[in-house]
Biopython code that builds the backbone (N, CA, C, O; Angstrom):
import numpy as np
from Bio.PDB.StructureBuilder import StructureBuilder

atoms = [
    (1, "UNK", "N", (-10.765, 5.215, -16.461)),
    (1, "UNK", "CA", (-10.102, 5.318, -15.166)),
    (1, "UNK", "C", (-10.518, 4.142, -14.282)),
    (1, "UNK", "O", (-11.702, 3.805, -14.315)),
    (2, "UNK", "N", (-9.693, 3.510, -13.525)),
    (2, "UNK", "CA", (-9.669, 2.589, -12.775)),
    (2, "UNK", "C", (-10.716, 2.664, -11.366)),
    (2, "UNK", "O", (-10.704, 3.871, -11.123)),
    (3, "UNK", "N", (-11.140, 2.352, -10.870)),
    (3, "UNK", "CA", (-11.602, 2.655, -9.304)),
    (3, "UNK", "C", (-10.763, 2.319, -8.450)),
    (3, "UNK", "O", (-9.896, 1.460, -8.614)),
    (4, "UNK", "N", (-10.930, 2.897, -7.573)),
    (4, "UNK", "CA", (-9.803, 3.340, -6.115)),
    (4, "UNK", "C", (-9.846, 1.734, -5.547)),
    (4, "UNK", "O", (-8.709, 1.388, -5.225)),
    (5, "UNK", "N", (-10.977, 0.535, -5.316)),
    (5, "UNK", "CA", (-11.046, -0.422, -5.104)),
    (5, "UNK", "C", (-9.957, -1.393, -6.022)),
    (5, "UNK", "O", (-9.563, -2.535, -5.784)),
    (6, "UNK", "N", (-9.670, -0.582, -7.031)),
    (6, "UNK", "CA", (-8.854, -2.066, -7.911)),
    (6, "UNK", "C", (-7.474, -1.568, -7.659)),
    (6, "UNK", "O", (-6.652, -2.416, -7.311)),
    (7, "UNK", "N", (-7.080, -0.315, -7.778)),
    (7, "UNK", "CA", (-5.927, 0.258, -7.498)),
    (7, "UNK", "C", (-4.951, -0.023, -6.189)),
    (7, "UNK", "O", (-3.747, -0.205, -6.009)),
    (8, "UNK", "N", (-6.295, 0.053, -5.276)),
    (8, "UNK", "CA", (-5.806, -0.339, -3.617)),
    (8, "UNK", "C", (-6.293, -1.671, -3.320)),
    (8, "UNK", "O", (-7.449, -1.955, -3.004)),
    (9, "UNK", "N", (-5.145, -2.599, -3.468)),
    (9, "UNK", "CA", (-5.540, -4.112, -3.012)),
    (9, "UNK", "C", (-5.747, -4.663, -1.798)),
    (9, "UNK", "O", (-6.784, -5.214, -1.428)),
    (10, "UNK", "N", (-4.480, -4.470, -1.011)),
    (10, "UNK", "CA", (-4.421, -4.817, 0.683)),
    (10, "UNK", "C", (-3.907, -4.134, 1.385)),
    (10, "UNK", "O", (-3.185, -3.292, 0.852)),
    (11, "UNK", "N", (-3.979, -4.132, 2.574)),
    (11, "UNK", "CA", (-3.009, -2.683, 3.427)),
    (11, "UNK", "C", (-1.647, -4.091, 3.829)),
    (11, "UNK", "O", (-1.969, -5.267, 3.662)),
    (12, "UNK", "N", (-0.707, -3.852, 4.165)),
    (12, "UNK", "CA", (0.477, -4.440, 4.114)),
    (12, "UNK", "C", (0.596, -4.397, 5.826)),
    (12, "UNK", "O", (0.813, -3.256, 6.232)),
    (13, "UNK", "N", (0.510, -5.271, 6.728)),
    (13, "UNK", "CA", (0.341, -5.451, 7.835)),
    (13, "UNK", "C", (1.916, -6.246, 8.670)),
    (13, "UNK", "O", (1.900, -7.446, 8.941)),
    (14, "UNK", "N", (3.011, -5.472, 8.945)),
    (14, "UNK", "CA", (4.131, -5.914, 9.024)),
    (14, "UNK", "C", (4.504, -5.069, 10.568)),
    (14, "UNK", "O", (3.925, -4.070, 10.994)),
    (15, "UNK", "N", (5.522, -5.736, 11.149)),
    (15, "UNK", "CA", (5.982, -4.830, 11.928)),
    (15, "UNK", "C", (6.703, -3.356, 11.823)),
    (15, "UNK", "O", (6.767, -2.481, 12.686)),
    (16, "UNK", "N", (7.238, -3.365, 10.449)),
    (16, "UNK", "CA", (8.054, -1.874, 10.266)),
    (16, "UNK", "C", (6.772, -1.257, 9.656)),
    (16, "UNK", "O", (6.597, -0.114, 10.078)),
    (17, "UNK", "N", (5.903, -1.640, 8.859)),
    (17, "UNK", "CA", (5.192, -1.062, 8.460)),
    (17, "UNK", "C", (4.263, -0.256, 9.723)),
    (17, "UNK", "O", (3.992, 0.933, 9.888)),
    (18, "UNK", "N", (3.932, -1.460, 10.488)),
    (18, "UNK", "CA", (2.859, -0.349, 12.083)),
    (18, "UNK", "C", (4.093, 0.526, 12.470)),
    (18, "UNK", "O", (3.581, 1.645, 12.440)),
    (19, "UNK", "N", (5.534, 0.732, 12.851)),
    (19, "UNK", "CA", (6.402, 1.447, 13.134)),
    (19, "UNK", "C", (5.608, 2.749, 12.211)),
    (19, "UNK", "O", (5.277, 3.585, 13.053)),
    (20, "UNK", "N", (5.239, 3.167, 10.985)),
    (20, "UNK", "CA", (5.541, 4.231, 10.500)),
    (20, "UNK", "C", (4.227, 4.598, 10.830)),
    (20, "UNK", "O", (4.102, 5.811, 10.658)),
    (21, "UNK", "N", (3.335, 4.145, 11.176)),
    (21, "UNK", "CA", (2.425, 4.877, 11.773)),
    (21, "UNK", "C", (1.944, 5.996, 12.164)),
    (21, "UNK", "O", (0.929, 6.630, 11.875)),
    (22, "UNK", "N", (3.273, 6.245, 13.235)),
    (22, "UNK", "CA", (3.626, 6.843, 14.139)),
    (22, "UNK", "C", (4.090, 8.537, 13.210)),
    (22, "UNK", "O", (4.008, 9.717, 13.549)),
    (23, "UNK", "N", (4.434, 8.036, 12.314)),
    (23, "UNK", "CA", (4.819, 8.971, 11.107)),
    (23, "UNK", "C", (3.678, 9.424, 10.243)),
    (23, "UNK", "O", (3.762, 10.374, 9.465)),
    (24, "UNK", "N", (2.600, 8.686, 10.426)),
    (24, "UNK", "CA", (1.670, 8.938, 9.389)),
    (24, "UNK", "C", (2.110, 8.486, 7.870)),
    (24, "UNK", "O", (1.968, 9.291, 6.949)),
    (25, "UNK", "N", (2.578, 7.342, 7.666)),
    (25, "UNK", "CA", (3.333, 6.253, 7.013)),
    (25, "UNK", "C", (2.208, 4.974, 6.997)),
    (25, "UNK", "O", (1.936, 4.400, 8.051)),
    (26, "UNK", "N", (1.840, 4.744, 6.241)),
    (26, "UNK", "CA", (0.806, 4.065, 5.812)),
    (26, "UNK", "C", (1.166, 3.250, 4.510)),
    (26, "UNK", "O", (1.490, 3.809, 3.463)),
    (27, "UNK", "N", (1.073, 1.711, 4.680)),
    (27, "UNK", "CA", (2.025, 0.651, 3.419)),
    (27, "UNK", "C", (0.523, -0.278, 2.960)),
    (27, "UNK", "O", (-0.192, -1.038, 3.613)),
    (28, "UNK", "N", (0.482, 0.094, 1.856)),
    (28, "UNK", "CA", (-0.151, -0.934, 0.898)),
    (28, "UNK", "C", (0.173, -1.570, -0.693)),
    (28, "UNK", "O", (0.815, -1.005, -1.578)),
    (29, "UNK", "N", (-0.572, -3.109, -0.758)),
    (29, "UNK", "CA", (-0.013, -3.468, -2.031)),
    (29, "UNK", "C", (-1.391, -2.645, -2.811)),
    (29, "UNK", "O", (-2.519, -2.416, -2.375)),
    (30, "UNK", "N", (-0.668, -2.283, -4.317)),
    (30, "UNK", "CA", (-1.355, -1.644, -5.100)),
    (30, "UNK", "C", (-0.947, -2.689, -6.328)),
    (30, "UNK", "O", (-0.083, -3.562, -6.412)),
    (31, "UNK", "N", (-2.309, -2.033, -7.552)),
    (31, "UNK", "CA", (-2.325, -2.627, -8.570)),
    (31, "UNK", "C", (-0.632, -2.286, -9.442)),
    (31, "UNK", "O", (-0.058, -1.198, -9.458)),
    (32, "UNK", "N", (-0.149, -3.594, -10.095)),
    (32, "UNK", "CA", (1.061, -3.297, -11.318)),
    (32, "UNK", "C", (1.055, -1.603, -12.197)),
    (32, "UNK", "O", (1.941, -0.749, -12.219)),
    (33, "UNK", "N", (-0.168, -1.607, -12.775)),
    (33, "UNK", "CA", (0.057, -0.692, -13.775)),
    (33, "UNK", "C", (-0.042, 0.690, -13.210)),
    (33, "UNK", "O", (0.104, 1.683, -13.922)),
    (34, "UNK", "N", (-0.387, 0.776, -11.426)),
    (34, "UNK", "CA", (-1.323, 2.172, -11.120)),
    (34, "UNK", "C", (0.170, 3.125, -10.727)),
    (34, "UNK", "O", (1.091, 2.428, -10.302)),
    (35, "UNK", "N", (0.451, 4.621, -10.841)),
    (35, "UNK", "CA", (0.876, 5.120, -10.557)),
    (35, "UNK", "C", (0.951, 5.933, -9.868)),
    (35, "UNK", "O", (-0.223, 6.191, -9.603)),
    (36, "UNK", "N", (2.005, 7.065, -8.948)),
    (36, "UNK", "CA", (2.020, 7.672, -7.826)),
    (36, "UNK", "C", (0.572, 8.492, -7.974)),
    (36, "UNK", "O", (-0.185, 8.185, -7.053)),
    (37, "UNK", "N", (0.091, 9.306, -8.758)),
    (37, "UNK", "CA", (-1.056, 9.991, -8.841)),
    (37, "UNK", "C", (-2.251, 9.268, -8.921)),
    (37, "UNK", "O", (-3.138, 9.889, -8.335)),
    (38, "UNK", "N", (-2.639, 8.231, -9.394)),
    (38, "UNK", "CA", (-3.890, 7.276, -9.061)),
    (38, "UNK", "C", (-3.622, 6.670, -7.657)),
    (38, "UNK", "O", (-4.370, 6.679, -6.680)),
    (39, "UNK", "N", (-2.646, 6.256, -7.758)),
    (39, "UNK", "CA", (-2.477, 5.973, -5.736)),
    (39, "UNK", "C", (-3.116, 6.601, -4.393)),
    (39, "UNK", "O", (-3.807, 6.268, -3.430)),
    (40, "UNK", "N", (-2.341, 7.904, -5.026)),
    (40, "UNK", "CA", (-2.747, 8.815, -4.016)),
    (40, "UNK", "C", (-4.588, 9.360, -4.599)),
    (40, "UNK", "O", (-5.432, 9.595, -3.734)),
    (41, "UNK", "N", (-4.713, 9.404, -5.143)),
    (41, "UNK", "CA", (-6.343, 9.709, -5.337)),
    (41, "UNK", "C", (-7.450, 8.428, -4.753)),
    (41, "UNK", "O", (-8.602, 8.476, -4.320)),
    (42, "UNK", "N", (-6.489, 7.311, -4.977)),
    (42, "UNK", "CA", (-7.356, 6.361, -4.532)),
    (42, "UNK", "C", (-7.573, 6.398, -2.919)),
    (42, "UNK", "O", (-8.607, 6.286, -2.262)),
    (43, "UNK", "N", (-5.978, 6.630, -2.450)),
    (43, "UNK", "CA", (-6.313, 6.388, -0.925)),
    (43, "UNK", "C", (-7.482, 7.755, -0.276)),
    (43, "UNK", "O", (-8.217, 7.707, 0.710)),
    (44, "UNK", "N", (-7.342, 8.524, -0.949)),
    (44, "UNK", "CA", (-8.027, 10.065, -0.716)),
    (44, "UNK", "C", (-9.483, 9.822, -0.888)),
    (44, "UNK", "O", (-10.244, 10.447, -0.150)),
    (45, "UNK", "N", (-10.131, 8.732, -2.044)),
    (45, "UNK", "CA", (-11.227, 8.510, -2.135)),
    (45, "UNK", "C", (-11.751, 7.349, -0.988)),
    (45, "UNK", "O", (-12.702, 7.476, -0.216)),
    (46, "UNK", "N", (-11.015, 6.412, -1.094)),
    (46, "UNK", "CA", (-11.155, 5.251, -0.453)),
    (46, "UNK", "C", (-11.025, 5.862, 1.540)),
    (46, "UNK", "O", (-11.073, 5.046, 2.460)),
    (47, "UNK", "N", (-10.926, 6.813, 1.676)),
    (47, "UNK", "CA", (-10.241, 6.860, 3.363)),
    (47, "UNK", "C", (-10.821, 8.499, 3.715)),
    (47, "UNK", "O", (-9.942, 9.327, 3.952)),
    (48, "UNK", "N", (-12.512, 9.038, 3.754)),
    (48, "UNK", "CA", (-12.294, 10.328, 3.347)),
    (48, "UNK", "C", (-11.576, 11.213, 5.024)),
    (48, "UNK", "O", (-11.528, 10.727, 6.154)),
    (49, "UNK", "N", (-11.233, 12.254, 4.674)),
    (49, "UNK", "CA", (-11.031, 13.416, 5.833)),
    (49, "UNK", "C", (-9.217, 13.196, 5.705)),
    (49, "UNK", "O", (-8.485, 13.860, 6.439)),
    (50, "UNK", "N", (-8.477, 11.916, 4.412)),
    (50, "UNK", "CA", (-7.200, 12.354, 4.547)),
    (50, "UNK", "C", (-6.885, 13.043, 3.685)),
    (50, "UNK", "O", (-7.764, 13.334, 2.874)),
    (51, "UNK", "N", (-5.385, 13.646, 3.471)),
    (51, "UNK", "CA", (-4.877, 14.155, 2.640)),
    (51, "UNK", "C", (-3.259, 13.773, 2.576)),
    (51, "UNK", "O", (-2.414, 13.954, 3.453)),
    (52, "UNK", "N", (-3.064, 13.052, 0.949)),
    (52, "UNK", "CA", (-1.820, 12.435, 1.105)),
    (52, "UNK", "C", (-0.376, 13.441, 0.219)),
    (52, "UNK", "O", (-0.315, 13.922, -0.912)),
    (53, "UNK", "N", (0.531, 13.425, 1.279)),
    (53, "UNK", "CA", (1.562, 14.308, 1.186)),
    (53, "UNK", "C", (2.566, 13.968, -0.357)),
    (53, "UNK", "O", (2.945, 14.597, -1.345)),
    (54, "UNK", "N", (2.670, 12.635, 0.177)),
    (54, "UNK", "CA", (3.698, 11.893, -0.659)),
    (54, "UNK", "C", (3.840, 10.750, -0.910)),
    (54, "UNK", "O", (3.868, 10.121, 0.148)),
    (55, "UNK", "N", (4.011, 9.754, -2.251)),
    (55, "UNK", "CA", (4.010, 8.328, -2.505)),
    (55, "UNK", "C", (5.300, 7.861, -2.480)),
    (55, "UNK", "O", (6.123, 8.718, -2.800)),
    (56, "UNK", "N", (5.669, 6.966, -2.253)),
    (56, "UNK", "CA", (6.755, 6.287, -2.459)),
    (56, "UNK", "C", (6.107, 4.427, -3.220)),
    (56, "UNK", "O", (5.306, 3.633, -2.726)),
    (57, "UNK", "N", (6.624, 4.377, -4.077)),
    (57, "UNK", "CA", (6.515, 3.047, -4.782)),
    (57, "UNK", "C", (7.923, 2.276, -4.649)),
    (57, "UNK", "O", (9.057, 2.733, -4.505)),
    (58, "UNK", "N", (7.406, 0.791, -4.760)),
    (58, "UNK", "CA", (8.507, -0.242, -5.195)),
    (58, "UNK", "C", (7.611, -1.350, -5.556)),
    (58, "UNK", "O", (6.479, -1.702, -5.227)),
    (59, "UNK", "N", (8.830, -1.912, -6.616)),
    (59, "UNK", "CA", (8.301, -3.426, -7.146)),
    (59, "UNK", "C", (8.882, -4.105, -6.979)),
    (59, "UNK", "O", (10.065, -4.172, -7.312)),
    (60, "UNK", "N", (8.079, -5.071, -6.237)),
    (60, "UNK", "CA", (8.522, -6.264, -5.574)),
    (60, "UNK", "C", (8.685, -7.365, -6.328)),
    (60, "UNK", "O", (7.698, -7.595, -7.029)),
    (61, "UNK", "N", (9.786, -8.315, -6.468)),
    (61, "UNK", "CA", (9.909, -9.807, -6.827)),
    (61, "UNK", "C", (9.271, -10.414, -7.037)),
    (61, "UNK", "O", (8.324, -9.627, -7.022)),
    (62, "UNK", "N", (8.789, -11.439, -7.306)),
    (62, "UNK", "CA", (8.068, -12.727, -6.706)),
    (62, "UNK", "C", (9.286, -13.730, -6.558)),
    (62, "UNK", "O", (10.271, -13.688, -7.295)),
    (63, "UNK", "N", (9.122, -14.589, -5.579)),
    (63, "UNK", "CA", (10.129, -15.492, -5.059)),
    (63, "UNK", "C", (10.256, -16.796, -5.326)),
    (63, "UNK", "O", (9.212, -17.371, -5.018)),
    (64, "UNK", "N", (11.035, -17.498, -5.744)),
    (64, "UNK", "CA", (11.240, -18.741, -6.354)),
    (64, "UNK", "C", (10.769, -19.483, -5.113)),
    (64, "UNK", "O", (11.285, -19.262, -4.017)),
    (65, "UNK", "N", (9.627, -20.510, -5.314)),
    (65, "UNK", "CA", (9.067, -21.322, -4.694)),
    (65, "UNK", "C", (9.079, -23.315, -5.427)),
    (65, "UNK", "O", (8.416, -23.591, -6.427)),
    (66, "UNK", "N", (9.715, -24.123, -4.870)),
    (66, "UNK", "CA", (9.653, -25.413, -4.772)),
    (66, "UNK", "C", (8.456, -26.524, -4.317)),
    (66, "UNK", "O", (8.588, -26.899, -3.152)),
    (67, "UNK", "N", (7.618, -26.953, -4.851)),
    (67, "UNK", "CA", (7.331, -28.145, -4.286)),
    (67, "UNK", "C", (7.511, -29.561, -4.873)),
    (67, "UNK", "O", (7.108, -29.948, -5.969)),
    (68, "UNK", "N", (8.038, -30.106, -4.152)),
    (68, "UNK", "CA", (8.775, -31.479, -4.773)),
    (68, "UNK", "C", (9.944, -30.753, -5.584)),
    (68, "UNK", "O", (10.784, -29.924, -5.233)),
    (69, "UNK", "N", (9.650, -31.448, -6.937)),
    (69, "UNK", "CA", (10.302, -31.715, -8.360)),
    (69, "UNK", "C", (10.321, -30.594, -8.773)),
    (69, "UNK", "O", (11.350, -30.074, -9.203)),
    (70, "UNK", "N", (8.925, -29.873, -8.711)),
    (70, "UNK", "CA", (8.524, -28.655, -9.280)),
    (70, "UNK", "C", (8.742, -27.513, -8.729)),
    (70, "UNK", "O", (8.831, -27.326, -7.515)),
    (71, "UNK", "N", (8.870, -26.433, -9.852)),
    (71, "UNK", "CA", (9.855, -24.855, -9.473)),
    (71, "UNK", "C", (8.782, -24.238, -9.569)),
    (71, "UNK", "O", (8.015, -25.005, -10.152)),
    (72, "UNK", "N", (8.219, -23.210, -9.320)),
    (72, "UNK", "CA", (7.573, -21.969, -9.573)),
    (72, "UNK", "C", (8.231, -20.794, -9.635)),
    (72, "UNK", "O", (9.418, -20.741, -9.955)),
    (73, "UNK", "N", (7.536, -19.777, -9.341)),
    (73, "UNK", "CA", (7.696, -18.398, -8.907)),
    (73, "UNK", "C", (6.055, -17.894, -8.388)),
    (73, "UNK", "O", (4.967, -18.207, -8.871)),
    (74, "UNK", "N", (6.374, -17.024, -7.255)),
    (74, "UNK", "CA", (4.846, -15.937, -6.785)),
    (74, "UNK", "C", (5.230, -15.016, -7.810)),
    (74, "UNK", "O", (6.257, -14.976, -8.487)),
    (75, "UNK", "N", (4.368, -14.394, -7.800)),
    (75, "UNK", "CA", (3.669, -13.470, -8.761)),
    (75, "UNK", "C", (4.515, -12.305, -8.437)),
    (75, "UNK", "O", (4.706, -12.276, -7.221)),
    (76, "UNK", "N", (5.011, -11.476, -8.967)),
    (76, "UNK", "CA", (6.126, -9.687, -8.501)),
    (76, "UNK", "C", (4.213, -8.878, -8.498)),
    (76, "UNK", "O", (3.105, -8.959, -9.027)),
    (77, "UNK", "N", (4.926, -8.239, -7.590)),
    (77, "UNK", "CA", (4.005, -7.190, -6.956)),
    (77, "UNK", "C", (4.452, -5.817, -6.485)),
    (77, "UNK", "O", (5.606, -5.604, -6.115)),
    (78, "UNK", "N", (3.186, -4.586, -6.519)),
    (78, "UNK", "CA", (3.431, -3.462, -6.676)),
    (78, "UNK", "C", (3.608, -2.654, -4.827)),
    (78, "UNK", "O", (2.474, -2.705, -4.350)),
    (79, "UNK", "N", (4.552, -2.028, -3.822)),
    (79, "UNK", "CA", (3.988, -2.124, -2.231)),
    (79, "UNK", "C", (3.969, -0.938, -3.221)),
    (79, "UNK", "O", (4.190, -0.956, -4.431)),
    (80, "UNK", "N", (3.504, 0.570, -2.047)),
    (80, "UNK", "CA", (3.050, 1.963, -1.647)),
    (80, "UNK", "C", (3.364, 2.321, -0.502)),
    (80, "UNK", "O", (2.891, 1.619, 0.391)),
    (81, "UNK", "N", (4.031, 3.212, -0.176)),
    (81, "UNK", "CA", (4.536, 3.900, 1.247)),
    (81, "UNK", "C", (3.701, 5.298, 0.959)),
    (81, "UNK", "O", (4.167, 6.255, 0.341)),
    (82, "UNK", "N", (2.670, 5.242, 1.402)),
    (82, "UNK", "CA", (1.695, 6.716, 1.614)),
    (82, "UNK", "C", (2.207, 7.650, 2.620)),
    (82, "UNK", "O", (2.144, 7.120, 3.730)),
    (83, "UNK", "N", (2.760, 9.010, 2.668)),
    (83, "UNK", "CA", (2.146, 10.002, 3.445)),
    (83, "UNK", "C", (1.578, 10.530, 3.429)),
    (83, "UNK", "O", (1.278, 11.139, 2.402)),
    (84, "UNK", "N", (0.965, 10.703, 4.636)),
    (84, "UNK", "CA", (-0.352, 12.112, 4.820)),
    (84, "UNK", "C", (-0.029, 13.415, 4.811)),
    (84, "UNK", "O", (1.185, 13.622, 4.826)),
    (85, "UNK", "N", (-0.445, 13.980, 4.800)),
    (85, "UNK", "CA", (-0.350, 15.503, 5.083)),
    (85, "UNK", "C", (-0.499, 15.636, 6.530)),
    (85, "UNK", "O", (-1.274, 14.859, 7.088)),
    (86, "UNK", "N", (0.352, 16.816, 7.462)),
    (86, "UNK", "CA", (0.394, 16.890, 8.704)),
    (86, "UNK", "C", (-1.051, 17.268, 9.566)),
    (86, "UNK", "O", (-1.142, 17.097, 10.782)),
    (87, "UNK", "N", (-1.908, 17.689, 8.904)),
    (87, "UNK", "CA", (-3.305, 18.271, 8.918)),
    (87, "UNK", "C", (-4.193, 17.024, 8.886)),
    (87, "UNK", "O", (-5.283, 17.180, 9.437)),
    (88, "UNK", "N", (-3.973, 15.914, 8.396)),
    (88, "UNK", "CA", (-4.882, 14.595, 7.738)),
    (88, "UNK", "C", (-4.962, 14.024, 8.713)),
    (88, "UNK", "O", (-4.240, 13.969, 9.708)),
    (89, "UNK", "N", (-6.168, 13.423, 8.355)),
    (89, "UNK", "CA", (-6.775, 12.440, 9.843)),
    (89, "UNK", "C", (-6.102, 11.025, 9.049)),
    (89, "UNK", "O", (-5.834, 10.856, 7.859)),
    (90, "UNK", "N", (-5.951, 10.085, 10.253)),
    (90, "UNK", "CA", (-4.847, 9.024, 10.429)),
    (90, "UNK", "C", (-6.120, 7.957, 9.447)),
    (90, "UNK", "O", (-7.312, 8.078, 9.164)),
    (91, "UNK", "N", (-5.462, 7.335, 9.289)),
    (91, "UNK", "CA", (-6.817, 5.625, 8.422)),
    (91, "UNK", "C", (-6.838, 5.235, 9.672)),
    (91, "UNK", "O", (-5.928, 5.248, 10.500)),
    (92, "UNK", "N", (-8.269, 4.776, 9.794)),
    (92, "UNK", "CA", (-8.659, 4.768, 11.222)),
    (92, "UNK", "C", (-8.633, 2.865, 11.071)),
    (92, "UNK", "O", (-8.925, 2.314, 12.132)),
    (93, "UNK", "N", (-8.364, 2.042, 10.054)),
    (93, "UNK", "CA", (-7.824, 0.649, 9.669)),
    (93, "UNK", "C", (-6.683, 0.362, 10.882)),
    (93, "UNK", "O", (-6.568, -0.395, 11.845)),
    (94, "UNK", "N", (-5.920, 1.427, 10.241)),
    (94, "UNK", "CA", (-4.054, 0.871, 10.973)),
    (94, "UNK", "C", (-4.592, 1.068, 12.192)),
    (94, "UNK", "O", (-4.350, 0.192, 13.022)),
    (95, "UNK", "N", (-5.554, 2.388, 12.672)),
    (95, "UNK", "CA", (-5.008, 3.398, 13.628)),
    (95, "UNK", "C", (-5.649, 1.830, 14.831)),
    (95, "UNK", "O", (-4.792, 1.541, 15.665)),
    (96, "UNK", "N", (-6.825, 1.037, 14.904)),
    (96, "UNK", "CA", (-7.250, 0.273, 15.609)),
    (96, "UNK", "C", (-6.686, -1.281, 15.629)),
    (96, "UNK", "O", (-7.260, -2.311, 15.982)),
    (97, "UNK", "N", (-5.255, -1.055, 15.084)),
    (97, "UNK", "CA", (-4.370, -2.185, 15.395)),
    (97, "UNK", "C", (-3.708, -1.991, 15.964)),
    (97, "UNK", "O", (-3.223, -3.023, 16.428)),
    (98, "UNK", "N", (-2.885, -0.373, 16.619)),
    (98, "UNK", "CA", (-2.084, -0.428, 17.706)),
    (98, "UNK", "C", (-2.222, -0.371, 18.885)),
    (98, "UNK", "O", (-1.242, -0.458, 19.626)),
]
sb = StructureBuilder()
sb.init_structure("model")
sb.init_model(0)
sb.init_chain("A")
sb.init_seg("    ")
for serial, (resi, resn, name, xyz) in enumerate(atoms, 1):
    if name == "N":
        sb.init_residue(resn, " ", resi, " ")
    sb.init_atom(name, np.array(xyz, "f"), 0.0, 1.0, " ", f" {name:<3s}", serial, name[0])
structure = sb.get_structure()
């Protein structure tokens, strides 16, 4: 089993993302291979006193990038749309950015 540290990479710091806040909507990038049930265990370990309702996943692109001559691509990546449970204390991370 993975640890909650490799699973949960960055919290995703956007304007729609602080919008869900307000919802108890909480956006992070997670590891490729991890799924809705390691997700949610991770944020539960990693954040204690919450309790998460519901995951939502998507996989993201990576975007064709140019310099000069040369083409690339970024890397496709995994976001996470966390809910809490209505009872769960907020990630106190987001909660001291609004």
């Amino acid at each position: 089993m993975k640890a909650p540290q490799d699973i949960i990479i960055r919290p995703i710091i956007t304007e729609k993302s602080m919008a869900g806040i307000a919802n108890k909507k909480y956006t992070f990038e997670v590891a490729n291979s991890a799924n809705k049930i390691e997700i949610a265990k991770a944020v539960e370990a990693l954040f204690p006193g919450t309790k998460v309702a519901k995951v939502n996943t998507m996989n993201c692109a990576g975007k064709a990038k140019r310099m000069g001559m040369n083409q690339g691509y970024r890397p496709d990546w995994k976001k996470a749309i966390v809910t809490l449970a209505e009872g769960s204390n907020g990630i106190e991370f987001f909660e001291t950015m609004l």
